[in-house]
C-alpha positions in Angstrom: -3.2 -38.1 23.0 -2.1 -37.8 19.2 1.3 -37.1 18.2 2.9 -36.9 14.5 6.3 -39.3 13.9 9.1 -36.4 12.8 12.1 -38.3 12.2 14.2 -40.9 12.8 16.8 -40.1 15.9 19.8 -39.3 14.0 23.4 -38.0 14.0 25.9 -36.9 11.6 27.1 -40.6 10.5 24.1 -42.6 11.4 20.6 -43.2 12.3 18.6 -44.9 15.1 15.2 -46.8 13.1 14.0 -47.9 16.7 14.6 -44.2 18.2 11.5 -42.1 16.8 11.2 -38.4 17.3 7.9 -37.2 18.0 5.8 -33.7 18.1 2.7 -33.2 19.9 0.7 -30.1 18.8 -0.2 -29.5 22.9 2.9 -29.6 24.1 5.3 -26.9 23.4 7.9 -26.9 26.2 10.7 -29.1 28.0 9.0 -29.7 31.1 5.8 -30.6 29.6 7.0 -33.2 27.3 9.3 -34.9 30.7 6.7 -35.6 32.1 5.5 -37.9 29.5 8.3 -40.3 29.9 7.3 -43.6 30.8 3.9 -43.5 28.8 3.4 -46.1 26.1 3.4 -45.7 22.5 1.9 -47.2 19.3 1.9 -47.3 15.7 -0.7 -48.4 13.4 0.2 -50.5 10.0 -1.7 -50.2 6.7 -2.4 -53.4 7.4 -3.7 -53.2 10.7 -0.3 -54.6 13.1 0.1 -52.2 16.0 4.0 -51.7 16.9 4.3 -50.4 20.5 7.0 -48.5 22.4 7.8 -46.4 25.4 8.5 -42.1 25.6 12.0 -42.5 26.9 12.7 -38.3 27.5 12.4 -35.0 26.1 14.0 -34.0 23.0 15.0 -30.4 22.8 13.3 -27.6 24.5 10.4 -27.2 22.1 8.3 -30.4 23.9 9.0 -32.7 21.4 9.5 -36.2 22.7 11.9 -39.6 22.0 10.4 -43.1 21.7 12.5 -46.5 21.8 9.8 -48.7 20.0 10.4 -52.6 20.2 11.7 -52.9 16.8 12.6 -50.5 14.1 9.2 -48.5 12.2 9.6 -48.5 8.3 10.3 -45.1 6.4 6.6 -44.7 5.7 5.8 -44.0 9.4 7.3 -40.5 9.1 4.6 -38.2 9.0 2.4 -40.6 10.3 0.1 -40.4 13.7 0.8 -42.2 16.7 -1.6 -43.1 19.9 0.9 -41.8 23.3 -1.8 -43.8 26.5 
C-alpha cells in the first residue's frame, strides 16, 4: 500500500521530525486508518537507504495516519511516497 508523507507532527511551538503524518488516497475515515496501527513503514533515499518505522494511530477523522520512524526523515521526504507492509 502507497501513502504520501504530509508533514511533520507538529504543534504550535514545536515539531516532532521522527513523527510523520501520512495520507493514503484509499482510506478516507477514522476507523479505516486504526486499523493500520501496528503495520510497518518505509522510506526510500535518493540514494537508495531505506528508513523504516511503525503506524502508531490515526490522525484525525479523515483516515490519515501517524508514523514514529526510527530516526528523524530530512525535509525533502515531504511529499514523498512511502511503502505501509
Amino acid at each position: 500500500m502507497k501513502g504520501i508523507i504530509s508533514n511533520y507532527r507538529r504543534s504550535g511551538h514545536r515539531q516532532t521530525p521522527n513523527h510523520i503524518i501520512i495520507v493514503i488516497d484509499s482510506v478516507d475515515k477514522r476507523e479505516k486508518a486504526e486499523k493500520l496501527v501496528g503495520k510497518s513503514v518505509s522510506w526510500k533515499t535518493p540514494t537508495g537507504k531505506e528508513i523504516t518505522g511503525k503506524v502508531a494511530g490515526a490522525h484525525g477523522n479523515k483516515g490519515a495516519i501517524r508514523a514514529i520512524f526510527e530516526r528523524g526523515l530530512p525535509g525533502q521526504a515531504i511529499g514523498t511516497s512511502v511503502d505501509i507492509k
